[in-house]
C-alpha positions, 0 to 999 in steps of 0.5 A: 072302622073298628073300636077297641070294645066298651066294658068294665073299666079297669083300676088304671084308669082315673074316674071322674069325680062327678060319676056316681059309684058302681058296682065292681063289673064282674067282666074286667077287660085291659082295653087297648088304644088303636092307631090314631085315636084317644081314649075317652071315658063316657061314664063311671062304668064304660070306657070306650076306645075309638080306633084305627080300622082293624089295629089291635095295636096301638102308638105305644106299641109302635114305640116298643111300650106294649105291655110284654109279658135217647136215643142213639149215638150223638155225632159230636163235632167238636170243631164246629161246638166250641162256643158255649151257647147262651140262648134265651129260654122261656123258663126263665121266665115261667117257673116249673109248675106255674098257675096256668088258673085252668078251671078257675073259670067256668061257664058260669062266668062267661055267661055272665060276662056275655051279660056285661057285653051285649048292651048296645053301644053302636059301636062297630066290631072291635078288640079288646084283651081281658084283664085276665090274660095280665102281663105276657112274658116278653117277645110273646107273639099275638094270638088274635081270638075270633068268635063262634056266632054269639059275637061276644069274644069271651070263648076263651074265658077258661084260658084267658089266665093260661094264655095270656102268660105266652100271648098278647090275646086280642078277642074279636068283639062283634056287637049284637045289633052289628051288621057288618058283612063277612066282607067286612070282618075279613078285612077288619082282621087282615088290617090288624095281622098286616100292622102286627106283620109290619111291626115283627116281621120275624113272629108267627101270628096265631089266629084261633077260629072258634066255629064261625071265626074258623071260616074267618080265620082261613078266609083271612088266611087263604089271602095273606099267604106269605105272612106266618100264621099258625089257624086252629080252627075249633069246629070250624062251621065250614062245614055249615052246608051238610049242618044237621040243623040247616033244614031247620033255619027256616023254621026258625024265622017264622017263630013268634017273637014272643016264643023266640026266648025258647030258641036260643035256650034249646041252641045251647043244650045242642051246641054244648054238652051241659055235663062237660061244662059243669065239670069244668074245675071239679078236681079229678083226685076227689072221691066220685061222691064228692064229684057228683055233689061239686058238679050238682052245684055247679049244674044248678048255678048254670041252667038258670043263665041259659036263659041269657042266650036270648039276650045274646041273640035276639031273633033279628040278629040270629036270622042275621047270624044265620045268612052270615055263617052261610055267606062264611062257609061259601067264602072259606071254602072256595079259598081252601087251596090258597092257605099256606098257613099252618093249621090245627084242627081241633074236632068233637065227636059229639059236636051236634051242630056240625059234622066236625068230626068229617070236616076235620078229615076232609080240612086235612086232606084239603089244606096242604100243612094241616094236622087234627086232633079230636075230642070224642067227649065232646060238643060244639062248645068245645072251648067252654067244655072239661077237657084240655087247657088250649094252651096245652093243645098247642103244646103237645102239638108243637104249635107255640114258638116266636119266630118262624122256626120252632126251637125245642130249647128257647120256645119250651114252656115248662109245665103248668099245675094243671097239667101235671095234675092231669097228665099224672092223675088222669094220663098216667094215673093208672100207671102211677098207682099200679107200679107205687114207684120207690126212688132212691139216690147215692149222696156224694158219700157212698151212702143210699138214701131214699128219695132224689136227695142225691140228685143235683138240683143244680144242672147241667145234670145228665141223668144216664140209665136203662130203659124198661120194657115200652118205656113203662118208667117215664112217667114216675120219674118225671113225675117225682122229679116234679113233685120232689124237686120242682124240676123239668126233666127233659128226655132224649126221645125217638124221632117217631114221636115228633115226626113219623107214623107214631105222631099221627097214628091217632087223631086223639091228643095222647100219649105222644102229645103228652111226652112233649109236653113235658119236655120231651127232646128229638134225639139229635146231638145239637138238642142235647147241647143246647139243653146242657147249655141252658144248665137243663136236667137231661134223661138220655137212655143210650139203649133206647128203642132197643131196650125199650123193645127188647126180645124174651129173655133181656129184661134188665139187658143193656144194649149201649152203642160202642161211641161215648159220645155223651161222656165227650158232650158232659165233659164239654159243659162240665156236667155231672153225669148220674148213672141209674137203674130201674127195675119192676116191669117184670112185676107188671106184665108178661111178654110173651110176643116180641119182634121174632114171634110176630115175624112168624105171624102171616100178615102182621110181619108184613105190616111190621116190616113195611112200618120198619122201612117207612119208620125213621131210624137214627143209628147207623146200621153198622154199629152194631146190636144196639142198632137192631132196633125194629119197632113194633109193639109187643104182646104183654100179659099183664100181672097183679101189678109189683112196685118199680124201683129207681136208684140213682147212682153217686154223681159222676162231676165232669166240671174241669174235665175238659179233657175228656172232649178230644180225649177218646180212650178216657172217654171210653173208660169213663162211659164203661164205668157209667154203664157198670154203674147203671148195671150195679143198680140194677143190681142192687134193686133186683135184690133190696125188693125181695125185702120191701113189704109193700110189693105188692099193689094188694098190700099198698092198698090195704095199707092205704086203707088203713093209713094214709094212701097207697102212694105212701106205702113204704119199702125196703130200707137202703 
């Protein structure tokens, strides 16, 4: 039978008079009541909730009173688009830029919290949801939290916040002195998914396996298969029988008790990296003096709390733990080939405990719908260590939807401060101090000005212009539209990125991860209707890979294909059109390889051509030179790095231009006028930056030096 879990008590709930005042708990958990039982308070300090076998929902609940928290020519049809689309989308509910209070909390906490948890009770495993977590946007699917071997259930500490805005968080709670048998955990949390099943049938159940609650979770798994689960397993401890240290357990058995509190002390130094978790929360702008002086403090409040580890796991129950990871390991592994379940492995290179790195290869090759990305900085503790938000893994990796289908549009979750700190500050950070970008904008009488102050905040807005070498201008742009105007910026981007070699190229989170976190949009015709429907800023480069990978001699060349099909789109949702231009990827590097030179090159051209045919093309071939799109990557000489430059030209209003849908000759010539601007702004800038002072990186930066930063430098006067 399983409980929801004994802690702090929660201001909603009344105290009785008669019970002495206690200190405020430093752990503070939202209990949730279980099928069939009441809620009863035993003191002051402790509630305790008695359950159903393995619900982690209870009977409001099943009253529905849970606390809810461009590439590429488009093919417009408009027979089959004549309905606007009003569909429910998560930004709506979650700003841009929200507090995700990734890095509030920090190891620090969760051994803390460890200590208010470990008191014996008697009580058998059971849920609970930290009060952390709070109020859940609504229709948000359950993600149900399994522990590694300490049992607590606090693993996910530093995400509570982040998740617990588009999750209703359940964490598995395993008491010290339990001695349930894997068995026995199985079916805990198969009841619980098969009640969460029944009751939404049409929402994926998240299952995140923290080391042994990896081998739980596929164990589960592998015997539910027609429920929609998505598994992320955290060095999943499946790989336990090639364990560096499984030659050691015996050992440890026969180790006095009185020199036991040694054991798991020395067990945290190998299954974490004590650096990565005391950079939790250290901002990545400081000065590195000031880094090294917040992670010092930060060091000196955590190594004392180690100590506690002992009290987590006395001797009898880390001998008990030891033959349960066994029996663990044996059963997930036996049922690998009945898992249907969509799963993410995420893996440390440095795990120390575990083979991770191998395991996650050989999970891959064993599970039939399985992707990894590994962490090459960090140990087993990955969950506990500095190094992204799990919220933001699953983001990148286009894990998070509501039903069974992901939907790019409705299921989008904006991006958080803390991952717009990251992804420009560490991601991008190179970049965004190398180029110094200068934007400008045309107000709505002709004139100039410098910053976004001629964009429309107000959508739909389709933002129309020429994509630079490599595409070496996204992230400036969607950066400054978010730092400026507070607005996400979806872009219309190449299929490769979603589905093809370039997603799995590399195991790491990266690039490609990072580009549908913020927004980033397949380039198909329906995406870019829904996105227009919802009144989105939409960036559509109508020469798109082409562009991007252009040969010598084409820099600022337009290569658009001959169907206004996004003119007719706009027209359709009454958007305003806004033409720009980007210059300076001449002032960073050199390309002194494109597609012909590498064909002249045995070998390589072979690896070329054979990625071309395997790639994914979105253009019909007969289009014409804009179809000419090979993929490959140049070879650049970097230079001292220049500045880039974006003008947005005047906005182009289409709102009562509902014409222009069956209309194909005004089409045509509106689209030529947006192409003629996006070439005057280019343009325009080619010329404006040979008067800008600050063009050079070596003058923005004595000038940051000697004034404010670097990022501050001015430019030319419109």
């Amino acid at each position: 039978m399983a409980t929801a879990v004994t802690f702090g008590v929660s201001p909603c709930f009344g105290i009785s008079s008669k019970s002495k005042p206690k200190p405020k708990p430093r752990l503070r958990v939202r209990p949730e009541r279980l099928a069939g039982d009441d809620l009863s308070v035993y003191s002051s300090d402790v509630v305790s909730m008695n359950g159903g076998a393995g619900s982690a929902m209870g009977e409001k609940e099943k009253k529905g009173s849970f606390l809810d928290g461009g590439n590429g020519s488009l093919n417009l049809k408009p027979r089959t688009e004549k309905k606007m689309v009003k569909q429910r989308v998560v930004s709506e509910e979650l700003e841009v830029l929200w507090d995700d209070g990734y890095g509030t909390n920090t190891v620090k906490d969760y051994l803390n919290a460890a200590k208010d948890v470990i008191k014996p009770d008697g009580g058998p495993p059971r849920w609970f949801c930290p009060l952390e977590c709070g109020r859940p946007i609504k229709d948000s699917p359950v993600l149900l939290f399994l522990p590694g071997l300490d049992g607590v259930g606090m693993g996910l500490i530093l995400h509570h916040k982040a998740l617990g805005k588009v999750f209703k968080v359940q964490c598995l709670h395993i008491p010290v002195q339990d001695r349930t048998p894997f068995e026995g955990l199985v079916k805990l949390v198969e009841e619980t998914i098969r009640h969460e099943h029944a009751s939404r049938p049409n929402s994926p159940i998240y299952l995140v396996g923290d080391s042994f609650g990896g081998c739980l979770a596929l164990a589960v798994a592998a015997r539910n298969p027609t429920v929609d689960l998505v598994v992320i397993l955290v060095n999943p401890a499946t790989s336990f029988g090639r364990s560096q240290l499984q030659p050691l357990f015996p050992i440890l058995e026969s180790v006095p008790n009185e020199l036991h509190v040694t054991i798991p002390y020395l067990l945290s130094f190998v299954m974490g990296d004590p650096m990565k978790m005391a950079t939790v929360g250290i901002e990545h702008r400081l000065s590195p003096m000031q880094k090294m002086e917040q992670l010092s403090i930060n060091l000196t409040a955590m190594l004392p709390l180690l100590s506690d580890m002992a009290n987590i796991m006395p001797k009898e129950t880390l001998t008990w733990k030891l033959k349960l990871l066994k029996s663990a390991s044996a059963y997930a592994n036996s049922r690998l080939h009945a898992v249907k379940a969509e799963v993410l492995v995420l893996a440390s290179d440095k795990d120390n405990m575990l083979p991770s790195q191998d395991e996650a290869q050989r999970l891959k090759n064993s599970l039939s719908n399985c992707i990894i990305r590994r962490f090459k900085d960090n140990g087993h503790t990955l969950l506990l260590e500095e190094s992204l938000n799990l919220l933001t893994i699953i983001k990148g990796t286009c894990k998070y939807r509501h039903s069974r289908k992901r939907d790019f549009i409705s299921d989008f979750l904006p991006p958080s401060m803390s991952e717009f700190r990251y992804a420009f500050d560490v991601v991008a950070g190179y970049m965004r101090f190398a180029s110094g970008a200068a934007m400008f904008s045309t107000m709505e009488d002709g004139k100039i000005v410098q910053g976004l102050a001629g964009v429309p905040n107000e959508g739909p807005v389709l933002l129309v212009g020429y994509h630079m070498l490599m595409g070496l201008e996204l992230s400036c742009l969607v950066e400054a539209f978010l730092r400026e105007k507070k607005i996400m910026v979806r872009g219309i981007a190449h299929p490769e990125l979603f589905w093809g070699k370039m997603q799995s190229s590399s195991n790491e989170f990266g690039f490609s991860d990072w580009v549908k976190v913020m927004g980033a949009l397949p380039v198909k015709a329906k995406y870019l209707f829904k996105a227009l429907s919802t009144n989105s800023h939409v960036l559509l480069y109508p020469g798109g890979a082409r562009e991007a990978l252009h040969y010598k001699g084409e820099e600022y060349k337009l290569f658009w294909p001959d169907q206004p099909e996004f003119v007719r789109m706009a027209a359709r949702f009454g958007a305003t059109i806004v033409p720009f231009g980007t210059v300076g990827e001449d002032d960073i590097a050199e390309l002194v390889l494109d597609y012909n030179d590498w064909m002249k090159i045995p070998v390589i051209n072979e690896r070329i051509k054979e990625a071309i045919q395997d790639g994914i093309r979105i253009r019909d071939e007969t289009k014409g030179e804009v179809a000419n799109q090979q993929l490959f990557i140049p070879g650049m000489l970097p230079k001292i790095p220049g500045r880039f430059y974006y003008l947005f030209g005047k906005p182009i209003k289409l709102k009562g231009r509902e014409d222009l849908v069956k209309n194909r000759e005004e089409a045509n010539e509106l689209y030529l006028q947006v192409k003629s601007e996006v070439e005057q702004c280019i343009d325009y800038l080619l010329k404006k930056r040979e008067e800008d002072p600050y063009r050079s990186i070596i003058d923005r930066t004595i000038y940051g030096a000697l004034y404010s930063s670097a990022d501050q430098a001015p430019t030319f006067k419109p």
